[in-house]
N, C-alpha and C positions, 0 to 999 in steps of 0.2 A: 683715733678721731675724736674732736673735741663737740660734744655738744652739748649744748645749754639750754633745751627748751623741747618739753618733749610734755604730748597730750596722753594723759590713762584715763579707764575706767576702774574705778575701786567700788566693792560690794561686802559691806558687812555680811558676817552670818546670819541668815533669820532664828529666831529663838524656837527650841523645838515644841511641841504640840504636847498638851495636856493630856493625861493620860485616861481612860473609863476603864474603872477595873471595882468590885467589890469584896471586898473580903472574904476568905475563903477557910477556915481551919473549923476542924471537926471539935464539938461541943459547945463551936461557939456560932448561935444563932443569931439572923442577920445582922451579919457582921457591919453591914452599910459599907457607903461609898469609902474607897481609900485611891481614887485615882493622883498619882504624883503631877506636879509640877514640868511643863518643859522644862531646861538647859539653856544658860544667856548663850545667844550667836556670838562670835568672837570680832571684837574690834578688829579696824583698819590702824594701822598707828606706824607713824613717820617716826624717823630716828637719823639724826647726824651722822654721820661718819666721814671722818679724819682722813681716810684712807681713800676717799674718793674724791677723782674731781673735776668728774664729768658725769650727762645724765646721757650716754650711751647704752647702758641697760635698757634703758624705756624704750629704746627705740625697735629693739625685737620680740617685748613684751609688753601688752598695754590694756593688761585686763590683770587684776589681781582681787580672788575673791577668798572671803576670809569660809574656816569652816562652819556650820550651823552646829546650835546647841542640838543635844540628846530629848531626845520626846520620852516625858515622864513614863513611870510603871507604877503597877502596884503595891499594895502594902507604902504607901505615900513616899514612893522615893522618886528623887526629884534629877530628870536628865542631865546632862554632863556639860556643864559650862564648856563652850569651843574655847580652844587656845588662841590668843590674836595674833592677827597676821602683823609682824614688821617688815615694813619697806625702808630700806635704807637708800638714804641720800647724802650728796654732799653736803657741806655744811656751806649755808647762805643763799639755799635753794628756797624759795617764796611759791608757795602755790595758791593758785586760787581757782575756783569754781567756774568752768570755762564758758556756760554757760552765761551769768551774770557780772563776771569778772570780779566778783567781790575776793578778797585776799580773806582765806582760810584760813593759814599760819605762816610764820616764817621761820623753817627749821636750820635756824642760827645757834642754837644752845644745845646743851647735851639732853635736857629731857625731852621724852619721847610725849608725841602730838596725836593726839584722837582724832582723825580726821574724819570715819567713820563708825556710829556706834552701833555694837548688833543689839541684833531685837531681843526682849523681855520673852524668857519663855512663856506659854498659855500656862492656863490655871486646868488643875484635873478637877475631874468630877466631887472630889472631896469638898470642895468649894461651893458648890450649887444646893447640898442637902440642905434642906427650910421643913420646920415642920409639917408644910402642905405638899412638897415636896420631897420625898425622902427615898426617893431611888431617881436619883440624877443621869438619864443616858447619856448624857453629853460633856464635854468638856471644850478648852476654848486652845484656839491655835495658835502658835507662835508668832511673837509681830514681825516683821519683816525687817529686814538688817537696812540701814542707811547707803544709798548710791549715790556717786556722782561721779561725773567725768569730769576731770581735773587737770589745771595746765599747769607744767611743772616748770618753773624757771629759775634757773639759776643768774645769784646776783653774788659777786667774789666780795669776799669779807676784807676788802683791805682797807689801810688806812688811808693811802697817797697811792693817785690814780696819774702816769706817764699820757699826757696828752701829748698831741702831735704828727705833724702831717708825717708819711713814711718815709725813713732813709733820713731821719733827722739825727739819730742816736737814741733812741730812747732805749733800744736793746742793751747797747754800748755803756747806756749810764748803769743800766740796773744788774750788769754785769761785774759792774768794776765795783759797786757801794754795796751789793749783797752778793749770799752764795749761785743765785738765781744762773741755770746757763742756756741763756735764749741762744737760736740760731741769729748768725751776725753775717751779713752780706751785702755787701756795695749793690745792692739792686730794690727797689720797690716792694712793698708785699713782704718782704723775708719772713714775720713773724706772724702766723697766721691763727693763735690763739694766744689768748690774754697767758702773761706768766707772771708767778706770783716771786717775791723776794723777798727776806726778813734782813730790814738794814739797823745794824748794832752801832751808831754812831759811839757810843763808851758801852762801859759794861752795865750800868743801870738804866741808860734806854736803848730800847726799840721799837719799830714800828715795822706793819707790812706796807710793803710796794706791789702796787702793779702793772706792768707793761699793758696799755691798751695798744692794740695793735689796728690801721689800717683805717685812720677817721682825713678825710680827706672833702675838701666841699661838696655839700649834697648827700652825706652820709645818712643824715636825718631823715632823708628820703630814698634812703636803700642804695647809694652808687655807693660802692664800693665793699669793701668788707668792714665800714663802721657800723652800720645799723646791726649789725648781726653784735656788735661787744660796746654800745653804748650805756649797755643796760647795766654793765659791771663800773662802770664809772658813779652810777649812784648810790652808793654806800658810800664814798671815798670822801674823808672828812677836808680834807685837803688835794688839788687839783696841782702839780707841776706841767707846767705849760712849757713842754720844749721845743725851741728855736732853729735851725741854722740858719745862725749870725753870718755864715761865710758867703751863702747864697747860692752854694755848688750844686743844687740841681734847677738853677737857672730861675727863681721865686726870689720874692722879696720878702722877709720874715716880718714885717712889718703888716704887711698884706695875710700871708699865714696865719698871721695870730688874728687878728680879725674875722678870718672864717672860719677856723676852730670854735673860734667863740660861738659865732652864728649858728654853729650846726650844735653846737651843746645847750645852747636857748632854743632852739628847733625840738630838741628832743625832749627837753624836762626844765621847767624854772627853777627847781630844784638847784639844776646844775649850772644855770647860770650865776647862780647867786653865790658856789658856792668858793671859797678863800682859793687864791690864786698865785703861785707862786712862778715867777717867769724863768728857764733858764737856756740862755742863749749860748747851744751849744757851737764848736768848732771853731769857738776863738782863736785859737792859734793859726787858722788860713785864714781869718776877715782882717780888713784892713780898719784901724783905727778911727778914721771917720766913720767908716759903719757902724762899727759899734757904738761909737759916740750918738750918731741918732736915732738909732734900735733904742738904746737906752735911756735917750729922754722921752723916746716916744711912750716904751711903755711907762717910765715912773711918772711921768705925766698923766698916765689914765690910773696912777694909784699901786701899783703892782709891783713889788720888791723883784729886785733884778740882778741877779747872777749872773757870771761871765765863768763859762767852764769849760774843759772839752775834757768830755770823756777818754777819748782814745789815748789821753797824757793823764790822769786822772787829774788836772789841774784843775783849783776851785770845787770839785764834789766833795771835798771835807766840809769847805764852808757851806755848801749847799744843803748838806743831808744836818749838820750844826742847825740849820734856821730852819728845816721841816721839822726837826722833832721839838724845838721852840714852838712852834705854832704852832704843832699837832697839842701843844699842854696847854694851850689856851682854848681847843675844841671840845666840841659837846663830842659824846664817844659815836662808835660807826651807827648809821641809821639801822634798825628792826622796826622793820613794819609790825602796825599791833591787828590781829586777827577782825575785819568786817562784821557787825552781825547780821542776820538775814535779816532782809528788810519786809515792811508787813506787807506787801505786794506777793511778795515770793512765798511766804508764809500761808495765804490766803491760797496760792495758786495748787500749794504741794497739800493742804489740808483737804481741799477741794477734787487733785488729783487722785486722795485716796478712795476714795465712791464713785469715781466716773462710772458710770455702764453705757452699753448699747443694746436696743430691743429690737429686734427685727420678727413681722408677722410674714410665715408662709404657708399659705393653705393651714388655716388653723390652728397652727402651730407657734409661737409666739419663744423666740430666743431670743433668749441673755445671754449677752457677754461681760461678763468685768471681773478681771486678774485679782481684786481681795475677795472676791466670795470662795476664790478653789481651794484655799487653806481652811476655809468655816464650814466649807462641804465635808471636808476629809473627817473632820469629826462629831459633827452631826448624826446622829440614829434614827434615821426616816422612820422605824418599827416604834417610835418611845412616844406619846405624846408631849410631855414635857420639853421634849429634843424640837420637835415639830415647833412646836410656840414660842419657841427661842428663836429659831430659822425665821419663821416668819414679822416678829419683833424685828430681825433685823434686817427683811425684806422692806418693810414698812417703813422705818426709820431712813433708810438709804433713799428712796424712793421711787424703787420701784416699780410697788404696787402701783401708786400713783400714778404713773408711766404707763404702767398695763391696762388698767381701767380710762385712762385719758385716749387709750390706741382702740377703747371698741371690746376690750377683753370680755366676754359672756361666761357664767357658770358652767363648767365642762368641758374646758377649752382645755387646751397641754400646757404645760409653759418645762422648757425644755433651756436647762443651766448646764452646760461641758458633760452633755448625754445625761444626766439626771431629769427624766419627767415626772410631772404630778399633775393632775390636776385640779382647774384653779376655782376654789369652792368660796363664796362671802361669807 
């Protein structure tokens, strides 16, 4: 099964938690803080592969989380950097951030892409000793690893893209000029995923070809099976546009090319614009007046014009001779260059990291918010110094503020994922 477009969730590792530990060897007197360093969480990281070339994987798996770094120890050793996770993909697979659609990267080249980075382990307690402070209970938690959900789409790396309504020959051409071996049948639809072909016109050039399959009017708007491989037409530095010149499934190829056209301006300006090579297959059934004004019609709107028929391989010498002439006059295949996040989005995720909710019930006053459970875990309710940290960063977040603006009175609970205390000015 071929697919090309498939949704994940990816999660870095978060970095592991600093550690609170004091030295401990006999004749030597306090020894002070030695708590270690968390361990970095392990990246998300994309990587090409040759050997793929479809994204059928994702479609039975669609969560991939990386492992978290080691939470520091004592005597200042520092936890165990996670190993990063690779996901391998085909190569000319484009993904972007599903939410805001910005393009993340496009894994066209062989080095491997960061898509998600893990969190910085916390700092241990060795870190916090201050002259006025010098027995530190506390140490700081790991940051948490980069998420997102991501659209994975594949875009084929070729050079020259087979346009064409079905049952024209396109299979037939790219059969006979490369090693390429599409299914070939006298019926509509035959070829129901893009094929790829390497055509060696001599021994020092070549280029890729690819068979788009099943672009038919309205494609651009989902009839048929274009809209699902329009998208592999955009890389394609060059466009062959094939014909039946002969008219044998009852069409006018003149008409044909007109709405090929339509539907490739419907879907991307890109691809309207882009070099156009015409070739009017199954010369050898059309009769000579036809082809006579097929071919002023198209050299008239500018478009070099071939007369070929595949199934005789007559003419695809000279045909595949003037694609890789023109492919030496193009810029190379398109790569998309990675979006950066824009200050909206920046704003919203900086903002997302302190969200809370306060809810009062009978006296009791809960907190909710997902970054405080990692800053509880290593907090020492028993240390003063621990205490004045906590609430530093109660304060700053805001929401003390929140509690006193809701009525909060001296001796009241205030109650964070079962941790109570209460709440004194």
């Amino acid at each position: 099964m071929f697919v090309d477009k498939a949704t994940i969730r990816i999660k870095a590792g978060d970095g592991g938690d600093g550690a609170v530990s004091f030295h401990r060897e006999k004749y030597v007197a306090a020894g002070g803080p030695d708590g270690g360093d968390g361990g970095r969480g392990g990246n998300v990281v994309f990587l090409a592969d040759s050997g793929m070339s479809s994204l059928i994987d994702f479609r039975y798996k669609r969560k991939f989380t990386a492992e978290n770094g080691g939470n520091g120890s004592g005597n200042r050793c520092t936890g165990k950097s996670a190993p990063d996770l690779i996901i391998r993909v085909p190569q000319g697979t484009l993904i972007r951030e599903a939410e805001s659609g910005r393009v993340m990267a496009d894994i066209s080249d062989d080095q491997p892409h960061i898509l998600a980075h893990g969190g910085r382990g916390g700092k241990g307690n060795q870190h916090f000793a201050t002259a006025t402070r010098q027995i530190p209970r506390f140490a700081k938690p790991g940051f948490p690893g980069e998420s997102f959900e991501i659209t994975l789409e594949l875009k084929l790396l070729a050079d020259v893209g087979l346009v064409g309504f079905p049952n024209v020959g396109k299979s037939t051409l790219i059969s006979v000029v490369s090693a390429a071996k599409p299914k070939i049948a006298n019926y509509p639809f035959t070829t129901l995923t893009p094929v790829l072909g390497v055509v060696k016109p001599d021994a020092e050039r070549s280029f890729v070809m690819a068979d788009i399959p099943g672009l038919i009017e309205g494609a651009s708007e989902g009839v048929g099976l274009g809209h699902a491989f329009l998208r592999h037409v955009e890389r394609c530095r060059l466009i062959v546009h094939v014909l039946d010149a002969s008219g044998s499934e009852g069409r006018d190829p003149a008409e044909d090319f007109g709405k090929i056209n339509r539907e490739l301006a419907n879907f991307s300006e890109a691809l309207a614009a882009c070099p156009q090579i015409v070739a009017a297959n199954k010369c050898d059934m059309a009769d000579e007046s036809q082809l006579a004004a097929l071919e002023a019609f198209i050299t008239g709107k500018g478009y070099p014009f071939f007369r070929i028929s595949a199934a005789t391989t007559a003419g695809t010498g000279a045909l595949m001779d003037a694609v890789s002439e023109r492919l030496s006059t193009l810029p190379p295949v398109k790569i998309y260059e990675a979006e950066p996040v824009s200050l909206a989005d920046w704003e919203k995720r900086i903002s997302g990291r302190q969200e809370f909710e306060v809810e009062a019930e009978d006296g009791v006053y809960y907190i909710s918010a997902v970054w405080l459970e990692p800053i509880l875990r290593t907090v020492n309710m028993d240390d003063y110094s621990s205490l004045q940290y906590f609430q530093r960063v109660l304060r700053a977040s805001g929401i003390i503020d929140s509690l006193e603006e809701m009525g909060i009175q001296e001796g009241d609970t205030v109650n964070i994922y079962g941790f109570e205390f209460e709440y004194l000015r």
